[in-house]
Structure formats: C-alpha cells, structure tokens
C-alpha positions, 0 to 999 in steps of 0.5 A: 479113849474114855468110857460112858458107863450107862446103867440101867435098871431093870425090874420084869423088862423082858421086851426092853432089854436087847432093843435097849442094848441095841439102840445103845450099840447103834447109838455109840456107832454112829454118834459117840464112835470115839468113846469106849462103852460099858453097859450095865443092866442091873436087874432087881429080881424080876420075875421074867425072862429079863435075867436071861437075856441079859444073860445072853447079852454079856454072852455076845458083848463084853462091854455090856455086864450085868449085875443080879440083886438076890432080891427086889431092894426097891426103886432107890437103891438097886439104880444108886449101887448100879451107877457105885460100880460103874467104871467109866470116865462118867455115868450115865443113869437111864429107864430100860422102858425107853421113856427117857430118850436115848438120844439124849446121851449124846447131848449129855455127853456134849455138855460133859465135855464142856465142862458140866460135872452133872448134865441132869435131864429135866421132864418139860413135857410128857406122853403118859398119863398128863395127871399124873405128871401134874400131880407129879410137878405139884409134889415137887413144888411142895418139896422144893417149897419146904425143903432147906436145901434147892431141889430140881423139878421134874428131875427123875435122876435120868442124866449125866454124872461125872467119875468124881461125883460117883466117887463123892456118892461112893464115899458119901455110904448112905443106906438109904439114898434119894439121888435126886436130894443128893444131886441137888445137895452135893452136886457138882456146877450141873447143866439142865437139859429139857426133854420129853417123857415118852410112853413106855415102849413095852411092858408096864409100869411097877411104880404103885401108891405105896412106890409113890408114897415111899418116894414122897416120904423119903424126900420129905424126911431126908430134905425137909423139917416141916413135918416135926415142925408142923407138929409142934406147931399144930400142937402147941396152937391146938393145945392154946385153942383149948385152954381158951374154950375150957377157960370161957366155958367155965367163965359162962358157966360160973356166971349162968351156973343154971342157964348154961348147961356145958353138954358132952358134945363141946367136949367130945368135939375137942378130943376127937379133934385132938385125938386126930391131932396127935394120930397124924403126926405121930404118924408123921415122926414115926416116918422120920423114926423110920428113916432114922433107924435105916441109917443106923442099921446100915444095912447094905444097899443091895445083896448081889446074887451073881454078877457077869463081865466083871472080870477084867476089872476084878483083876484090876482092882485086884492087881491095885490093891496088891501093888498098894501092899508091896509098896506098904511093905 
C-alpha cells in the first residue's frame, strides 16, 4: 500500500490543527481508503497552544508526527526541511489555515498516478483581500518577465511532489531554498491544476511587509540578474549623461564666458540625482551579497527542538545503515 505524506506548516495555529487532521483523517476514509497516510505538522516556534495539540494529536494517532523547530526559521525553510522528512511515495505540502482546499489532495493524487511527478495547484481566484492577490499576479509577472528561468504564476508551493523529486531537493542542500524557483527550474513533467484561494478559517495571517519583501527579494536574486544588470546599466547611462552636460556647460560658458553664469543649482541637481543612483543599487547588490553569504555559510535550514512518532522510521534508517555496514565489511 503506498503512503501520502502531507506536511503542514505551522506558525501560532491553535484553531486549525485538529479540524485540519481531522478533515485529513475524514478525507483518506472515505476518498483515498486504499492508501496509507502520514501526516507531519511542523511547527515554527508558535507562540500558542498549537504545540500542545499537536502533541495531543500523535498521542492519539500514530500516522500523524510532529516535528518542533528551536526557533521561528521563517516562511521558506521550516515547510522545505517538513517535506526533506517526509517518507511517503509522495508529498503533498498544505497551509494549516485551510486556504488551500483539502479537497484538492484527491485530485492531485489523481494526477499522480497518471503519471505527473509535480501536480502544482495554481490560485485562479481568491476569497481574500482582492489587491492583494493582484498585486500579487503582477509581482509574478514581473519576475517571470525577468527571470532566466520559466517561472509559475500564482503557485504558492500548495501541491504534489513525487518521493524522487524530494529526494532531488534532498541532494540539491540549498541553505536558502525558493521551492517555487526550484520546482520551475528542477522539476520533473508537472501538471497545473486550478483552484480557488478561500478565507483563512481561523486565526490570522503572519505574513507582514518585511515577509513579503523577504519573499520578493529571494526570488529576484535567486532567479533573476536584472538588478546587477540595471545598475550597470543605469550607471553607465547616468554617468554618459554627465559628460554631455558638463561638456556643453563648458562649451556655453567658454563662448558666453560673462552672460552664462553656470550656478550651483545644475550641479546640485546632478549629484543628488547621482547620489540617489548609487544608494539604490547599492543597495540592490547588497541584496545579491546577502544571499550569497547564506549560501556560503551553510548554515542548517532549521534546528529541531523535539520530534514525536518518529520512531519507527529511526529504526528503519538505523537497521539500513547497519546492513550497508555489514556488507562493507
């Protein structure tokens, strides 16, 4: 019998985790009987109950676990090392706040068995805040405009991923992975299935502007060269600009050396203008100087605090690894 892995992230989901594992529960009754299920809420140090039921959850069920990060690790990591521990035949990655349809799993799954290595679900509409979710469609517009490599519009990571591609993710050991970039980039034939953002069921949302902008910038320097190349770009026209305007001041004031007073305005003008020039993007190289250094600090993805139901597949790896040494030997 094959197993789904569904992981779940989880930051301050107090009102969400049981209705979720139940709806899961429900969900395998009745629609995906004949497969085995695990699932695996990862919980990013939240500041609420949300630990405890969990806890109270893998009391009562074995085939869901629960892994606890020491600290919050942020919105990228904690679901990406969730879906590295995963064991199943495949993976499916979800929001505990139910704004991604649980219903969707069996039509992934469908898909999967078809053949689709990736079954990707693709937001075509959405309950929330509607500027939100176009400024949202723009920004990926943008990136996929820029981006050396295709990128998927209004893909959140909500879907499907077969055992091979997390075993590509595994190997792949990025301390800062964009699983969206990575899915376009590395992934497998992949099928894109339409669905409906609905309203977060309880609880609210810890996505803020410095979430947002962590999210934008990732994907710009991870997929994009446009920022270095706009600031030569800029630069090098900037800087031409003002040899022709210095060259034809000093044209004009040679010719009408008494008429032609030069003034400190003009030259004010160009340094701010230039000054401004060079703040942004400086600013935008140090972006791509920040993400460089992550990677070469490899630092780990998260550190776990505890980890529960993972026993059984501890001793499996264990018992693996000693018969890989016995034959060694």
């Amino acid at each position: 019998m094959k197993t789904i892995s569904i992981v779940i992230p989880c930051y301050n989901e107090e009102e969400n985790v049981e209705v979720m594992a139940d709806s899961l529960r429900q969900l395998f009754q009745k629609e995906l009987s004949h497969y085995q299920y695990e699932i695996l809420f990862i919980d990013n140090d939240s500041q609420d109950t949300t630990r405890e039921k969990i806890r109270r959850l893998c009391a009562e069920d074995k085939g869901i676990k629960g892994i606890f990060n020491a600290k919050n690790f942020g919105q990228f990591n904690s679901p990406y090392y969730g879906m590295l521990q995963s064991s199943g035949d495949c993976t499916v990655l979800m929001a505990a706040d139910f704004q991604e349809p649980v219903e969707m799993v069996p039509k992934f799954v469908k898909e999967w068995e078809n053949g689709y290595k990736i079954v990707a679900g693709i937001k075509t509409t959405s309950k929330e805040n509607k500027f939100m979710y176009w400024l949202r469609g723009c920004y990926y517009k943008m990136i996929k405009s820029l981006s050396d490599v295709e990128q998927i519009e209004q893909f959140t990571g909500f879907g499907l991923y077969d055992a091979r591609f997390i075993q590509v993710l595994r190997d792949l050991d990025d301390p800062t992975p964009f699983l969206r970039g990575i899915v376009a980039e590395l992934g497998f034939r992949r099928k894109e299935i339409p669905y409906e953002q609905q309203l977060r069921r309880a609880g609210k949302t810890s996505n803020n502007f410095y979430r947002l902008y962590d999210a934008a910038m990732l994907s710009v320097t991870s997929y994009t060269k446009v920022g270095l190349r706009l600031a030569t770009f800029i630069g090098g026209f900037s800087c031409i600009m003002s040899m022709i305007v210095g060259f034809v001041y000093l044209i004009m004031k040679l010719i009408w050396w008494y008429r032609f007073p030069a003034g400190v305005a003009p030259m004010l003008v160009g340094m701010l203008f230039l000054g401004s020039v060079q703040v942004f993007f400086i600013g935008m190289v140090g972006e791509y100087v920040l993400s460089i250094n992550q990677r070469v600090m490899r630092r780990p993805l998260v550190v776990e605090e505890e980890r529960l139901n993972f026993e059984a597949e501890e001793k499996r790896i264990s018992e693996k690894e000693q018969g890989t040494d016995e034959v060694q030997d």
